[in-house]
PDB file of N, CA, C and O in Angstrom:
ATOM      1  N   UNK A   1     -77.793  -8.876-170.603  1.00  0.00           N
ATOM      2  CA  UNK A   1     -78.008 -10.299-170.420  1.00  0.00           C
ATOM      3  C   UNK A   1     -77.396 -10.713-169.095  1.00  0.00           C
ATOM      4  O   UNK A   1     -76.597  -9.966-168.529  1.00  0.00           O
ATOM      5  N   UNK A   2     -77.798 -12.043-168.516  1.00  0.00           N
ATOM      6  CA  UNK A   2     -77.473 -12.010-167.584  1.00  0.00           C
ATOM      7  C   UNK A   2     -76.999 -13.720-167.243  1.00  0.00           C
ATOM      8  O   UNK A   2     -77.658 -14.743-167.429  1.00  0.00           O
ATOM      9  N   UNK A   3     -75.270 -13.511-166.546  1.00  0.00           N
ATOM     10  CA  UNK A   3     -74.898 -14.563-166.413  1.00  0.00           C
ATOM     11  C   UNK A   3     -74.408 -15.171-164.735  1.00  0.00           C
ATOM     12  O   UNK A   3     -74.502 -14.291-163.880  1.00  0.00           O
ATOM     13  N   UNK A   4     -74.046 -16.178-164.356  1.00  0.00           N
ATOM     14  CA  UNK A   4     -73.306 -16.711-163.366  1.00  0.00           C
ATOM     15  C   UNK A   4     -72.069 -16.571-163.493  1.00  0.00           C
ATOM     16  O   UNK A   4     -71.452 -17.209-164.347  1.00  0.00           O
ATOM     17  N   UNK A   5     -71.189 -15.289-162.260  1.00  0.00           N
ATOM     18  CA  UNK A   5     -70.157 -15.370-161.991  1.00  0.00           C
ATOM     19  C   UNK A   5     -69.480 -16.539-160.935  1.00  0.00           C
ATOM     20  O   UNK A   5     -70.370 -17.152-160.346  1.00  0.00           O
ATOM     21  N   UNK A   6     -68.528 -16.841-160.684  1.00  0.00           N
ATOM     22  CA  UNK A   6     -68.645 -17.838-159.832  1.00  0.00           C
ATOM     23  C   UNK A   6     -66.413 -17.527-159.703  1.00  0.00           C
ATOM     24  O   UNK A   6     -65.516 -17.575-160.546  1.00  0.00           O
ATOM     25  N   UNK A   7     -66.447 -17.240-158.198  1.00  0.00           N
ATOM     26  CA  UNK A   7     -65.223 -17.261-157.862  1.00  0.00           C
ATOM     27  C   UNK A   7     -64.681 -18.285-156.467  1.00  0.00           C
ATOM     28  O   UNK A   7     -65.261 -18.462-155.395  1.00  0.00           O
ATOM     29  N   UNK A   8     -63.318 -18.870-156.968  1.00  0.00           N
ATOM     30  CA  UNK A   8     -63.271 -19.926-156.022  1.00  0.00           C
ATOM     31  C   UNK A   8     -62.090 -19.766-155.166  1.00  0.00           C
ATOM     32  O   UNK A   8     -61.302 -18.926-155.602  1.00  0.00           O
ATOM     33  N   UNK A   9     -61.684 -20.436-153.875  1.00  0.00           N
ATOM     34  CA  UNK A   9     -60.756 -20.045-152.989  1.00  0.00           C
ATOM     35  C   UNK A   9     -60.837 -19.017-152.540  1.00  0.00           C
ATOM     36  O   UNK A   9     -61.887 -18.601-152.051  1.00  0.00           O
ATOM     37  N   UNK A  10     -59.753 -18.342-152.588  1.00  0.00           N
ATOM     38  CA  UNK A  10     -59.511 -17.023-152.295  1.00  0.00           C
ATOM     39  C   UNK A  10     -59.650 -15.669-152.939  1.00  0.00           C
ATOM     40  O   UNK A  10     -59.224 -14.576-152.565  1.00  0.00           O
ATOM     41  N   UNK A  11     -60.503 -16.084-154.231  1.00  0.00           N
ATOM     42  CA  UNK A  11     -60.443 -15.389-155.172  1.00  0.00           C
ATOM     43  C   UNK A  11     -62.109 -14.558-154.340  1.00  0.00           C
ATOM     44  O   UNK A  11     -62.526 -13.404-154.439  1.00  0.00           O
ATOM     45  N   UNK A  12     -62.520 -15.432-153.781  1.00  0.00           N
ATOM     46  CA  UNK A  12     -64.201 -14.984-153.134  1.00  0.00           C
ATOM     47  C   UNK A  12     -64.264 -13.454-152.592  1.00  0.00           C
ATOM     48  O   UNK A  12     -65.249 -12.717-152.549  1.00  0.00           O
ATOM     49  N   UNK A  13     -62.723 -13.150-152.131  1.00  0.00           N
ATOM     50  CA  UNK A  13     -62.812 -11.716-151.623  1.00  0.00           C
ATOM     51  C   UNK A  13     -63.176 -10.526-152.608  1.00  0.00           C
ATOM     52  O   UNK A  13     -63.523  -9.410-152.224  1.00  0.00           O
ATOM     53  N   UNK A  14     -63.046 -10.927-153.954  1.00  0.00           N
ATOM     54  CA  UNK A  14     -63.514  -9.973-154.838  1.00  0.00           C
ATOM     55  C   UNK A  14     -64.932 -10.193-155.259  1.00  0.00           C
ATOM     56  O   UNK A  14     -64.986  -9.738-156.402  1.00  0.00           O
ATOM     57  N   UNK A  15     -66.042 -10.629-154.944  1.00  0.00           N
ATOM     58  CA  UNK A  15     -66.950 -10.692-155.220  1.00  0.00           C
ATOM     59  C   UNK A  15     -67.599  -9.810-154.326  1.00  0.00           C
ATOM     60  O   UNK A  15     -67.183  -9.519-153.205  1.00  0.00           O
ATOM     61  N   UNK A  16     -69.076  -9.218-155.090  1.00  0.00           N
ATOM     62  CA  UNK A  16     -69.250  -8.160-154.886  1.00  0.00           C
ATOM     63  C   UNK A  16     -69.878  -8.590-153.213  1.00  0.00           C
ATOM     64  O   UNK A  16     -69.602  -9.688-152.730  1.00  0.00           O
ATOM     65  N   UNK A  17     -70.587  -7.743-152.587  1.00  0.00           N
ATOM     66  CA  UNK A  17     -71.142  -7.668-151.089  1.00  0.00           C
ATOM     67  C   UNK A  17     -72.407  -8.630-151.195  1.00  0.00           C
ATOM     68  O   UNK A  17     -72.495  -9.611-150.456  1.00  0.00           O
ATOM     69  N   UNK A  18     -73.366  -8.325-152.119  1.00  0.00           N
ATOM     70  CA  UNK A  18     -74.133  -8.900-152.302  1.00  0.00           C
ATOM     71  C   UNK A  18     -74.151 -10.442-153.117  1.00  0.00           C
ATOM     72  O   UNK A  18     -75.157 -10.811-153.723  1.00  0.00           O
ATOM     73  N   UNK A  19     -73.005 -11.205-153.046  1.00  0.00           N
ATOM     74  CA  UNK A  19     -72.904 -12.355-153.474  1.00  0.00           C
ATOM     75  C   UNK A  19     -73.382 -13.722-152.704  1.00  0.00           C
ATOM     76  O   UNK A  19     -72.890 -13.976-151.605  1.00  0.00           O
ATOM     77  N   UNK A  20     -73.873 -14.167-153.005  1.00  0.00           N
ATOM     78  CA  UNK A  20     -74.171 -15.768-152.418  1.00  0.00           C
ATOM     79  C   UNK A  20     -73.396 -17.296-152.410  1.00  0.00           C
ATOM     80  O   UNK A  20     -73.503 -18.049-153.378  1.00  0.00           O
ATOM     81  N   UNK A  21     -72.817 -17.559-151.520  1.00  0.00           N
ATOM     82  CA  UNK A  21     -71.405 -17.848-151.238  1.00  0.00           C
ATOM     83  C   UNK A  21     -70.898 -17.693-151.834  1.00  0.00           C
ATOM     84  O   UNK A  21     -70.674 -16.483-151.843  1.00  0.00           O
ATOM     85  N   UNK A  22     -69.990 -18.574-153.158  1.00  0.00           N
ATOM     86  CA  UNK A  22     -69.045 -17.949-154.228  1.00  0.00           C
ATOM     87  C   UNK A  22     -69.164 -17.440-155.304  1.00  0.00           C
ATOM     88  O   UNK A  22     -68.168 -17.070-155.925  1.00  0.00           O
ATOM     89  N   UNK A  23     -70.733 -17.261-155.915  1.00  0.00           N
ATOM     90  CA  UNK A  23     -71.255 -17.065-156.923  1.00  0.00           C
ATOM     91  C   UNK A  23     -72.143 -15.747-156.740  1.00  0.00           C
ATOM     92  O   UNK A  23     -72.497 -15.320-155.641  1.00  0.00           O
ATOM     93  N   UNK A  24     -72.483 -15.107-158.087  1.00  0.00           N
ATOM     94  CA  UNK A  24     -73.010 -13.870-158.015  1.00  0.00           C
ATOM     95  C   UNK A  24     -73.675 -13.833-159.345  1.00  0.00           C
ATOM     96  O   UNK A  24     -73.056 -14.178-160.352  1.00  0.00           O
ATOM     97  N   UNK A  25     -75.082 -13.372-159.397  1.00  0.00           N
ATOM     98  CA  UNK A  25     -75.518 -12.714-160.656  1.00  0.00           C
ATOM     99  C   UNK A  25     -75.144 -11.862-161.526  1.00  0.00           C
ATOM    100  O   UNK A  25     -75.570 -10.790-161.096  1.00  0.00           O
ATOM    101  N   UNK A  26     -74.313 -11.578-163.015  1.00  0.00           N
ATOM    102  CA  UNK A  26     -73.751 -10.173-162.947  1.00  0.00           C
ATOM    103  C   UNK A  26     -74.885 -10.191-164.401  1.00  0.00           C
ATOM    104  O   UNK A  26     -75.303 -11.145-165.058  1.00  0.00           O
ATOM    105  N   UNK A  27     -75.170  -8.481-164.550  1.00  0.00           N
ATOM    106  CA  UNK A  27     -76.244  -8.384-165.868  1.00  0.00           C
ATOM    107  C   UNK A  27     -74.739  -7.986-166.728  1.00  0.00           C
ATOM    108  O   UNK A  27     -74.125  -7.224-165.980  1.00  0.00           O
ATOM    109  N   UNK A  28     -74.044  -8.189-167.834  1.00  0.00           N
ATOM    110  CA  UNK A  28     -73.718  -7.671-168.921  1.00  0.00           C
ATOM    111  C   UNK A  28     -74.309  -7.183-169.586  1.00  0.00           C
ATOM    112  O   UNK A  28     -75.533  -7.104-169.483  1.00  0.00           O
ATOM    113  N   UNK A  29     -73.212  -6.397-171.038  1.00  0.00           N
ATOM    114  CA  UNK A  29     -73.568  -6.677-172.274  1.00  0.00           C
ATOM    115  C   UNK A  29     -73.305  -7.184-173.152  1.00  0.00           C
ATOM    116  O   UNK A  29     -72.104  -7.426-173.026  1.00  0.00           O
ATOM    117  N   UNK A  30     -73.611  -7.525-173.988  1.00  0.00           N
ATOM    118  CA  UNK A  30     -73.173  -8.589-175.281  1.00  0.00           C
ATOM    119  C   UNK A  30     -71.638  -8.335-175.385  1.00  0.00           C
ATOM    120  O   UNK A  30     -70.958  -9.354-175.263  1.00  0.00           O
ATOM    121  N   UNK A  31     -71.005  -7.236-175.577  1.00  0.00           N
ATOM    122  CA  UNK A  31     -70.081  -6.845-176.010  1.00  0.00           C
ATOM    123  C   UNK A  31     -69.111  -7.260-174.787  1.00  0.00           C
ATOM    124  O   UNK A  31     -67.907  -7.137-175.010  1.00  0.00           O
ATOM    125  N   UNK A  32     -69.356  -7.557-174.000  1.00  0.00           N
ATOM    126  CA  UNK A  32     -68.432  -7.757-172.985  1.00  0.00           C
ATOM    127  C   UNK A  32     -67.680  -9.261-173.070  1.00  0.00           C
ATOM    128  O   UNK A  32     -68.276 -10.337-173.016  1.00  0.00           O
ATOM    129  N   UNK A  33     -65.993  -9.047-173.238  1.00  0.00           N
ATOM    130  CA  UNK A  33     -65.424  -9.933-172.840  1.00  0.00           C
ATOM    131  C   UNK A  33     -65.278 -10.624-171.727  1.00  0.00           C
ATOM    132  O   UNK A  33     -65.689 -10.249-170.629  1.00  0.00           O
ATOM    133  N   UNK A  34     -64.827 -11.419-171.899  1.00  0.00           N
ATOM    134  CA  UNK A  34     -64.107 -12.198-170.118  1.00  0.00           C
ATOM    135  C   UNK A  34     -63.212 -11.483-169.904  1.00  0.00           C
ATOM    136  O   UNK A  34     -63.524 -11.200-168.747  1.00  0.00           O
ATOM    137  N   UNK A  35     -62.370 -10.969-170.070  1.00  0.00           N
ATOM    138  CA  UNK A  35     -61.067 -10.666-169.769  1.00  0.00           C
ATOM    139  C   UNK A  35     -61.545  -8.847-168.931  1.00  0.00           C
ATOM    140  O   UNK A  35     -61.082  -8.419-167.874  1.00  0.00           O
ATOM    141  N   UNK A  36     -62.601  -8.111-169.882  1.00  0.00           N
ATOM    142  CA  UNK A  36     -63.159  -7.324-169.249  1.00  0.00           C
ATOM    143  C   UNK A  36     -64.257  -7.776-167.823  1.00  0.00           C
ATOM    144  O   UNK A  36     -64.514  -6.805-167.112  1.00  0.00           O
ATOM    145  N   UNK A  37     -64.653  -8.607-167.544  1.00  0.00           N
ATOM    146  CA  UNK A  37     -65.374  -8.663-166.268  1.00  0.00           C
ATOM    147  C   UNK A  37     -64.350  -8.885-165.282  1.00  0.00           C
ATOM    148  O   UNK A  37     -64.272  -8.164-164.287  1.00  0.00           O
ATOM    149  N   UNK A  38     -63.460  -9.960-165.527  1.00  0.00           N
ATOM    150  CA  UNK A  38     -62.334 -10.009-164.781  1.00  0.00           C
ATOM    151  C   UNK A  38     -61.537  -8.787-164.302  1.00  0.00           C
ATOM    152  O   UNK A  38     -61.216  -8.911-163.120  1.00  0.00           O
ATOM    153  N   UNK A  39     -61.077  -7.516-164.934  1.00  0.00           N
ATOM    154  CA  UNK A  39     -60.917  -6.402-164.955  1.00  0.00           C
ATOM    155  C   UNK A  39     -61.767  -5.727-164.138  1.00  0.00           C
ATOM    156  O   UNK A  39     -61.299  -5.101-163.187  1.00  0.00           O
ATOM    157  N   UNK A  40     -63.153  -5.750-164.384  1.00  0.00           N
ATOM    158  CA  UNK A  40     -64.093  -4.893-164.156  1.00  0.00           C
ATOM    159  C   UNK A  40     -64.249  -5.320-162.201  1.00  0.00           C
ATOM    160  O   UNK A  40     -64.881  -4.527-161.503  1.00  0.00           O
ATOM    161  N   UNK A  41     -63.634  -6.547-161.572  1.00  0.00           N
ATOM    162  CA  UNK A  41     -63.969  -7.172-161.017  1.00  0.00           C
ATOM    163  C   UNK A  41     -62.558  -7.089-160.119  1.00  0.00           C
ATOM    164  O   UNK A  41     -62.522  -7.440-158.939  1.00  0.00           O
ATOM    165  N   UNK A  42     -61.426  -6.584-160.836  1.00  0.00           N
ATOM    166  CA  UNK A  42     -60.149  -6.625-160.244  1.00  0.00           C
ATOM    167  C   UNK A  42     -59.317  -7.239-159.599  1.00  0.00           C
ATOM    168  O   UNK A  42     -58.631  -7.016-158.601  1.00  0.00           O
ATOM    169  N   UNK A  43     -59.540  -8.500-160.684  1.00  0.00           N
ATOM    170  CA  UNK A  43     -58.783  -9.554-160.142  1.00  0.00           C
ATOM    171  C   UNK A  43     -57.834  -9.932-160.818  1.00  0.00           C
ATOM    172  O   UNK A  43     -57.923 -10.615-161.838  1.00  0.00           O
ATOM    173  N   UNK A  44     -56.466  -9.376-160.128  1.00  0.00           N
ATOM    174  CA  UNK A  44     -55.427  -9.684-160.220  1.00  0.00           C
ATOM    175  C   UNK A  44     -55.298 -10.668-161.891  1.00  0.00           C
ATOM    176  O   UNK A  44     -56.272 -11.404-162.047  1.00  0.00           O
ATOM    177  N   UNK A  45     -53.991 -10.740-163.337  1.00  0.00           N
ATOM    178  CA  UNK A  45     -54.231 -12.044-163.575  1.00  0.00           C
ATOM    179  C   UNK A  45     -53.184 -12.351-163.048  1.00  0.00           C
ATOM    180  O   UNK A  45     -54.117 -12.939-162.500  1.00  0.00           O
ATOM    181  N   UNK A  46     -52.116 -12.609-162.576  1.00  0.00           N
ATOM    182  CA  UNK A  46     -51.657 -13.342-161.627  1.00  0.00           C
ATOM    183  C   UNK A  46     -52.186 -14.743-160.813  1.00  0.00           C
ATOM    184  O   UNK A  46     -51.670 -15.859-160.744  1.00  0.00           O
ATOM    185  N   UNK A  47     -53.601 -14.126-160.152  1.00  0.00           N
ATOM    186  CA  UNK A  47     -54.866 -14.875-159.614  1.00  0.00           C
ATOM    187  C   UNK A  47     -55.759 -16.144-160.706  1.00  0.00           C
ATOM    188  O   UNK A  47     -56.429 -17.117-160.358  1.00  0.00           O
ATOM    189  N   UNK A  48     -55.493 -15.744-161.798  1.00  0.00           N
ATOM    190  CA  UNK A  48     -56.754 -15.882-162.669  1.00  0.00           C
ATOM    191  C   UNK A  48     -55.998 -17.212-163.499  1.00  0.00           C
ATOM    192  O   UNK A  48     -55.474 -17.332-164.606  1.00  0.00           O
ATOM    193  N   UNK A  49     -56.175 -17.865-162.667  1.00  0.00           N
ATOM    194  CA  UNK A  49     -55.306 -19.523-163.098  1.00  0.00           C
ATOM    195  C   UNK A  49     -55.927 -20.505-164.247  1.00  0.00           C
ATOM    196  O   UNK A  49     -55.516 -21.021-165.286  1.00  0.00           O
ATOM    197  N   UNK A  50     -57.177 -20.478-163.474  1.00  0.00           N
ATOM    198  CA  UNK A  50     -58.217 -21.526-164.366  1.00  0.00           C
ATOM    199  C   UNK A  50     -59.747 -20.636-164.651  1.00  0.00           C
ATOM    200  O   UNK A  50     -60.623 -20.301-163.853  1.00  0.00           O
ATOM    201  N   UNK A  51     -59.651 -20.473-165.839  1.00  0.00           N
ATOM    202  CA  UNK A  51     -60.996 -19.605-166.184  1.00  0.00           C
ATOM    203  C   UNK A  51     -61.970 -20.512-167.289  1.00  0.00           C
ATOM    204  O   UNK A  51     -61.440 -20.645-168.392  1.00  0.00           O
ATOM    205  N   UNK A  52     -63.225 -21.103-167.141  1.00  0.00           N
ATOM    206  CA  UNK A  52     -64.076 -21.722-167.475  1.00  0.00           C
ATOM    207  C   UNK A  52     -65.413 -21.128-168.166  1.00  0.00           C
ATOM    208  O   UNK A  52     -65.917 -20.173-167.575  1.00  0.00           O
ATOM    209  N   UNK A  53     -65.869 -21.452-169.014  1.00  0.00           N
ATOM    210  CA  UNK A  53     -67.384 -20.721-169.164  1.00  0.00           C
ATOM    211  C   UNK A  53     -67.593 -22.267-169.433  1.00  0.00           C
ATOM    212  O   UNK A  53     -66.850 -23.072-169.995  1.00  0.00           O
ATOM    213  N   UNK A  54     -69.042 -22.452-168.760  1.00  0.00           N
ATOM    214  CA  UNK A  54     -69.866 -23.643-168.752  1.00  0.00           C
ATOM    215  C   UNK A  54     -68.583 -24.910-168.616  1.00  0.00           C
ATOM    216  O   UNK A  54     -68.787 -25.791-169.451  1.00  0.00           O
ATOM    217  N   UNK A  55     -67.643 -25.106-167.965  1.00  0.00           N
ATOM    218  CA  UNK A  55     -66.939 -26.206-167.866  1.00  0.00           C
ATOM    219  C   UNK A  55     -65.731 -26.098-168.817  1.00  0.00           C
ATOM    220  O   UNK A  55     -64.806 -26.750-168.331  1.00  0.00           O
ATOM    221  N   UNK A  56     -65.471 -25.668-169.693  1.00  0.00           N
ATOM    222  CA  UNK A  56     -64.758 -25.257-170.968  1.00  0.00           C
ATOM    223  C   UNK A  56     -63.997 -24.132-170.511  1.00  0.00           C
ATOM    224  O   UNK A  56     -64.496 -23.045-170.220  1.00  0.00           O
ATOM    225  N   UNK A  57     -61.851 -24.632-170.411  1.00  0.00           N
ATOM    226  CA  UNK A  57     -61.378 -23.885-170.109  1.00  0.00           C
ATOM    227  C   UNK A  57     -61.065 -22.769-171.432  1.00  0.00           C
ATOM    228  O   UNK A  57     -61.105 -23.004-172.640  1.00  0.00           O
ATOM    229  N   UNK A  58     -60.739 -21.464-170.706  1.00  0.00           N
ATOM    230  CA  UNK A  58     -60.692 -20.205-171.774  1.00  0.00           C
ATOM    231  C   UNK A  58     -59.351 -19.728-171.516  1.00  0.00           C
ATOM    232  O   UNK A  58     -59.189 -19.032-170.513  1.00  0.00           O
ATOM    233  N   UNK A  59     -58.097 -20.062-172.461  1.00  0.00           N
ATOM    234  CA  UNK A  59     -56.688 -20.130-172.302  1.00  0.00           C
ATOM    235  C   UNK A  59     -56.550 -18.433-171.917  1.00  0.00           C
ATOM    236  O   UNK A  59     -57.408 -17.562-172.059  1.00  0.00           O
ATOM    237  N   UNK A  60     -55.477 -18.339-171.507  1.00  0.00           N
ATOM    238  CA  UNK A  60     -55.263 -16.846-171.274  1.00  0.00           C
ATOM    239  C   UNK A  60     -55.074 -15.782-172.429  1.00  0.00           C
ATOM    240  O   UNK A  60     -55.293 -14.579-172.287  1.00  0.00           O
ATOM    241  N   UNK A  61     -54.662 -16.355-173.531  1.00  0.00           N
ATOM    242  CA  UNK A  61     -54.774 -15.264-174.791  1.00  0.00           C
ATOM    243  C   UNK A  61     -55.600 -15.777-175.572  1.00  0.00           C
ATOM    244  O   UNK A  61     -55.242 -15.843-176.748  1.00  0.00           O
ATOM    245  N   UNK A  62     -57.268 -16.430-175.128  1.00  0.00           N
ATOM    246  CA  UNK A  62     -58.472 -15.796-175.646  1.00  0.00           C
ATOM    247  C   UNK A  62     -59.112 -15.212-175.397  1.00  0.00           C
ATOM    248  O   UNK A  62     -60.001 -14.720-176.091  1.00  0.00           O
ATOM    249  N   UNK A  63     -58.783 -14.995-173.843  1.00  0.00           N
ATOM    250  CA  UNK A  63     -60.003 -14.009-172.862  1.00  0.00           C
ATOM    251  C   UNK A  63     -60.110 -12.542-173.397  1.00  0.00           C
ATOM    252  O   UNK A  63     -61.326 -12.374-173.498  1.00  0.00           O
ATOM    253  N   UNK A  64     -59.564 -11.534-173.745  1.00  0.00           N
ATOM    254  CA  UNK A  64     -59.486 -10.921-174.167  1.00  0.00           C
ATOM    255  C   UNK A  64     -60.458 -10.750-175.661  1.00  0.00           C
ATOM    256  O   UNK A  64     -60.558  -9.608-176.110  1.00  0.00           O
ATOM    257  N   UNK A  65     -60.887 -11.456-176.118  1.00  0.00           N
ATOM    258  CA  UNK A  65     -61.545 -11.957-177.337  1.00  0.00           C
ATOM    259  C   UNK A  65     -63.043 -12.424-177.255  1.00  0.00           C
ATOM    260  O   UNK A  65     -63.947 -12.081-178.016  1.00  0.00           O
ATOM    261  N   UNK A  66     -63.124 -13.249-176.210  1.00  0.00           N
ATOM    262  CA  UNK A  66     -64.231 -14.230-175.844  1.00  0.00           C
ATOM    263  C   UNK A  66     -65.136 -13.789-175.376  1.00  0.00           C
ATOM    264  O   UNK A  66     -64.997 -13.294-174.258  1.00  0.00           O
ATOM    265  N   UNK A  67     -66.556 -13.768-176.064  1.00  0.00           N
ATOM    266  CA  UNK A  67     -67.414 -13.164-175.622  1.00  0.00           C
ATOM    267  C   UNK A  67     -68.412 -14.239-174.398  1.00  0.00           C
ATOM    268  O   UNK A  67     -68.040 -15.350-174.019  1.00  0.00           O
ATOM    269  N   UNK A  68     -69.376 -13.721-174.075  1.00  0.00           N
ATOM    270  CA  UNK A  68     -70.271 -14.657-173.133  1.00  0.00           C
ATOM    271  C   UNK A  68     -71.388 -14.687-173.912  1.00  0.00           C
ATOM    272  O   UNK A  68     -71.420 -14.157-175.023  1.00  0.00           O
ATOM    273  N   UNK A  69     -72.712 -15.520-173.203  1.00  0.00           N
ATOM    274  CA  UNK A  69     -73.650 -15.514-173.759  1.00  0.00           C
ATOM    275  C   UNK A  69     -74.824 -15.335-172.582  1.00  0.00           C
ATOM    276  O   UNK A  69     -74.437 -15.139-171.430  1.00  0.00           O
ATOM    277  N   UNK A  70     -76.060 -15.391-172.825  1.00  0.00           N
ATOM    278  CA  UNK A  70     -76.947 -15.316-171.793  1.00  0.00           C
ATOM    279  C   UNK A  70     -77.399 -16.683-170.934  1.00  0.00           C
ATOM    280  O   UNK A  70     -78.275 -17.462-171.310  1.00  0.00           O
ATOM    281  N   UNK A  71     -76.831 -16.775-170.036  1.00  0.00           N
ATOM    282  CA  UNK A  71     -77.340 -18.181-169.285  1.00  0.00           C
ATOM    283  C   UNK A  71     -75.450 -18.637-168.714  1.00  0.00           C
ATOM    284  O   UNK A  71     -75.292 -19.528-167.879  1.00  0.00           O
ATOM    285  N   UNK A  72     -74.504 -18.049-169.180  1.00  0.00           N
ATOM    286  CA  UNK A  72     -73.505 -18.718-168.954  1.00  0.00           C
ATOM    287  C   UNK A  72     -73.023 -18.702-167.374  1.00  0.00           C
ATOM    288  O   UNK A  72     -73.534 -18.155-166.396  1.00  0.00           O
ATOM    289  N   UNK A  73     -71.914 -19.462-167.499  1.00  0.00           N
ATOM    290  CA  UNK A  73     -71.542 -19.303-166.118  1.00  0.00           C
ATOM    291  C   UNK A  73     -69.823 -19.206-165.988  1.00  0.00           C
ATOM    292  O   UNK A  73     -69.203 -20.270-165.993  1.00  0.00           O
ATOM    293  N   UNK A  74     -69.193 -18.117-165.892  1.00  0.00           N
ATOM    294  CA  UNK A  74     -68.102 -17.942-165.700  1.00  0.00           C
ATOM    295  C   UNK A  74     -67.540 -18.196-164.494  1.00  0.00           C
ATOM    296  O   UNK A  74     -67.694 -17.476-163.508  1.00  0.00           O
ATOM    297  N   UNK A  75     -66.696 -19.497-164.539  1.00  0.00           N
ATOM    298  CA  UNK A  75     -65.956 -19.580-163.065  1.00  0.00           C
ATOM    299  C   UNK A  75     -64.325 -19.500-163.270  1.00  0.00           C
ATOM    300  O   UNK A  75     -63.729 -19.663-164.335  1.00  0.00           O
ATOM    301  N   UNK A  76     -63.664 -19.163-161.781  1.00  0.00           N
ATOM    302  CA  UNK A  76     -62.259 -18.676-161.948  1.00  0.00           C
ATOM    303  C   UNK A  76     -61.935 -19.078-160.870  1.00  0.00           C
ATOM    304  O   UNK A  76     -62.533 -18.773-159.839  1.00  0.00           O
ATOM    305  N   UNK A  77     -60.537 -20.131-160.942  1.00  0.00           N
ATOM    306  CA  UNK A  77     -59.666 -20.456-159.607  1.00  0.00           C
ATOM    307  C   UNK A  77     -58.813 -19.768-159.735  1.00  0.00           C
ATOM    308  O   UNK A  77     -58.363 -19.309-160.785  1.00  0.00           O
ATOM    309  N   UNK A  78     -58.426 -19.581-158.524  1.00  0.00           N
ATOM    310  CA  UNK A  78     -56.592 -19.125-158.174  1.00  0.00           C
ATOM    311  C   UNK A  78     -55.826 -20.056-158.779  1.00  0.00           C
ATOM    312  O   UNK A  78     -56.450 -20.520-159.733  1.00  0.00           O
ATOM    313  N   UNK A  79     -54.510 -20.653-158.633  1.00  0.00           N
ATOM    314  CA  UNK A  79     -53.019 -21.209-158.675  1.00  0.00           C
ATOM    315  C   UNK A  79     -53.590 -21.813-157.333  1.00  0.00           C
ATOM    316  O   UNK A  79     -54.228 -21.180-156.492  1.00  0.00           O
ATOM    317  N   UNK A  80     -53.205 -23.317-157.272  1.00  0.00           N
ATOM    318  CA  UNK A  80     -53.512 -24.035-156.065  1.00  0.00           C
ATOM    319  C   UNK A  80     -52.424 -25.166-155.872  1.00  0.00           C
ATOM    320  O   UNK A  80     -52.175 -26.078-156.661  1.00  0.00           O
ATOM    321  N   UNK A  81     -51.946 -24.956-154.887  1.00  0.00           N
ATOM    322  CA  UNK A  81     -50.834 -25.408-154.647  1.00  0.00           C
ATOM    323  C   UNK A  81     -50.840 -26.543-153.669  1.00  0.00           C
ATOM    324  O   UNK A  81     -51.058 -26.028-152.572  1.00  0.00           O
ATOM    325  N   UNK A  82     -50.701 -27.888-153.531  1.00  0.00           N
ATOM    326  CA  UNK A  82     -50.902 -28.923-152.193  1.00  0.00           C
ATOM    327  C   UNK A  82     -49.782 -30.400-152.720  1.00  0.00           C
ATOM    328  O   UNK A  82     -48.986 -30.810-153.564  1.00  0.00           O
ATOM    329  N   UNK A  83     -50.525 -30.715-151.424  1.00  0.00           N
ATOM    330  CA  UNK A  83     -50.109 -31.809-151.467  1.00  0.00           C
ATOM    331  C   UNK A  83     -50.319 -33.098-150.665  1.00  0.00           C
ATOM    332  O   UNK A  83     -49.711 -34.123-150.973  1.00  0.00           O
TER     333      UNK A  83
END
């Protein structure tokens, strides 16, 4: 199945070559967690501040659990710091 990855800030350096500005097509499978694409994708969690599917944040001890669906769109900020 196939969803919208979507990485923001600085996190963009891990997206694959073939990505379109911060976002990327990735095909899964059902069985695949968030916590595994993130992995699969090697991003730091340190990095992995704010993680969303369709707008809806996904706390850090569900990712591991949480499956996707077909059409979704997984996005991920860094820790952002200003002022």
């Amino acid at each position: 199945m196939q969803i919208t990855f979507k990485l923001f800030a600085s996190l963009g350096d891990y997206l694959p070559a073939d990505a379109r500005a911060n976002q990327v097509e990735l095909d899964i499978a059902e069985s695949d967690t968030v916590q595994q694409i993130l992995d699969r994708h090697q991003l730091p969690e340190r990095l992995t501040h704010l993680v969303l599917i369709n707008g809806v944040f996904v706390p850090r001890a569900e990712r591991p659990e949480r499956f996707l669906s077909a059409g979704d769109q997984l996005a991920v900020w860094p820790p952002i710091a200003g002022g």
